[in-house]
TIVOMI-885237 format. One record per residue: x, y, z of N, C-alpha, C, CB in turn. Coordinates in pm, whole numbers, plus 32768, in hexadecimal, padded with zeros to 4 digits. Each point is the difference from the previous one (the first is absolute). Glycine has a CB too. Example, Ala and Ser with C-alpha at 12.3 -4.5 7.8 and 13.67 -1.06 7.14 Angstrom:
# TIVOMI-885237
85277DC7830C7FA780778000805A807880007F437F8B807D/809A80DE7F3B8052807780067FB3806D804980767FC17F29/
//
This chain:
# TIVOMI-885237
80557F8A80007FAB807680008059807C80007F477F84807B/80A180DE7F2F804F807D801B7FCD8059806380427FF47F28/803C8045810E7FD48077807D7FE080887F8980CF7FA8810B/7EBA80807F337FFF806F7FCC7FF08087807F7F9C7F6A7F15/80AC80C180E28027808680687F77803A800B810480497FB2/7EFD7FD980EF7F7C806A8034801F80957FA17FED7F968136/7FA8808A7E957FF380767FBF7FFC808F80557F8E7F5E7F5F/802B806881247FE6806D8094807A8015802F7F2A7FAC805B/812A7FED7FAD808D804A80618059800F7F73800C7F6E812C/7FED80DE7E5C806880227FA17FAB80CC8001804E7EAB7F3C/7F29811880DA7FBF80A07FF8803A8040808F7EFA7FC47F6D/81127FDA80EF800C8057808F80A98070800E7F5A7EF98089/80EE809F7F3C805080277FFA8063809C7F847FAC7EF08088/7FD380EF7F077FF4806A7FC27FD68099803F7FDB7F3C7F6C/7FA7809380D57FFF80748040801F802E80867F877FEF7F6C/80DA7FEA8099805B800880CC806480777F5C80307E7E8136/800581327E87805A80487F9C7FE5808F7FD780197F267FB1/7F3680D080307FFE80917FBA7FE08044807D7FAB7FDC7EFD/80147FF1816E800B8094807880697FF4804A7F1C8022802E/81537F977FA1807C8042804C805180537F5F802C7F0D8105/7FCD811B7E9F800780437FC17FC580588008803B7F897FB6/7F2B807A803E7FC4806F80548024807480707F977F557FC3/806E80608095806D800A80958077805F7FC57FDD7EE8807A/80A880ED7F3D8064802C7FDC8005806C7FAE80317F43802C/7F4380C77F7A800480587FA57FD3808980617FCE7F497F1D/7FDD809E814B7FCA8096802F805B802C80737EFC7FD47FC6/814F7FCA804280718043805D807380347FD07FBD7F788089/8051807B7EEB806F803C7FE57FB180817F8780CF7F00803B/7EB580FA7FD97FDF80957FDA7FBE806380847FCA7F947EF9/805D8039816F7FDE802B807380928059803B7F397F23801E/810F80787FD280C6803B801D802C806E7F82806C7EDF8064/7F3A80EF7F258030805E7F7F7FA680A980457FFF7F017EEB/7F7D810181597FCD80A57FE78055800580977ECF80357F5C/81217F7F8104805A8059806D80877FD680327F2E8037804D/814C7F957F88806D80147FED801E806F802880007F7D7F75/801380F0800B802E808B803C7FF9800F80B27F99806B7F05/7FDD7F7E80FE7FBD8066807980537FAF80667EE380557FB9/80F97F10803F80717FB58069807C80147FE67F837F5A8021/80BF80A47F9180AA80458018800F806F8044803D7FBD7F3F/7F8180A38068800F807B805B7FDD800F80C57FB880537EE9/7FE27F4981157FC8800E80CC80937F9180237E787FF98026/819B7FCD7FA680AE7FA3801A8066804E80337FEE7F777F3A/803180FE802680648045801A7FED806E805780437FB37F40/7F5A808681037FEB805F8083801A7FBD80617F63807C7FBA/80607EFC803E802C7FDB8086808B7FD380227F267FCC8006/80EE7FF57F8980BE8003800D806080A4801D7FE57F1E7F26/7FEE810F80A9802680B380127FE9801F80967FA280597F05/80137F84810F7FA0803480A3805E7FAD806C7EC880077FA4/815E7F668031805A7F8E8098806C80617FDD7FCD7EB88012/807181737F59809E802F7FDA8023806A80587FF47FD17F0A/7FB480B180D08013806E80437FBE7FFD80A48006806F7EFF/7FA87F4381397FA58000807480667F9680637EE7802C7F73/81847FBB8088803F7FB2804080698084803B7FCE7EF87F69/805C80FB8143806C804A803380647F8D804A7F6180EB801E/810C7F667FD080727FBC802B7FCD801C80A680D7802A7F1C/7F987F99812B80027FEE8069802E804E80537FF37F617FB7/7FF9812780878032805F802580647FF780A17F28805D7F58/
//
């Protein structure tokens, strides 16, 4: 007798595939509009420990 493969677990796995593409695609147009804005709140706060730090008097 031939095996013939479940048709349900080849679809399941198709679509675990397209909503983790899904998934990947809106997060990297999520990092693409605010990038800028997160680098820039990064680099203040790196600026802010740089200069906001005193030596030890």
């Amino acid at each position: 007798m031939l095996y013939l493969p479940n048709e349900s677990e080849g679809q399941g796995l198709v679509e675990y595939a397209l909503i983790l593409v899904l998934v990947a695609v809106v997060v990297i147009v999520i990092l693409a509009i605010l990038g800028p804005s997160i680098s820039n709140l990064f680099s203040n706060i790196l600026v802010g420990l740089k200069f906001g730090q005193h030596s030890g008097s």
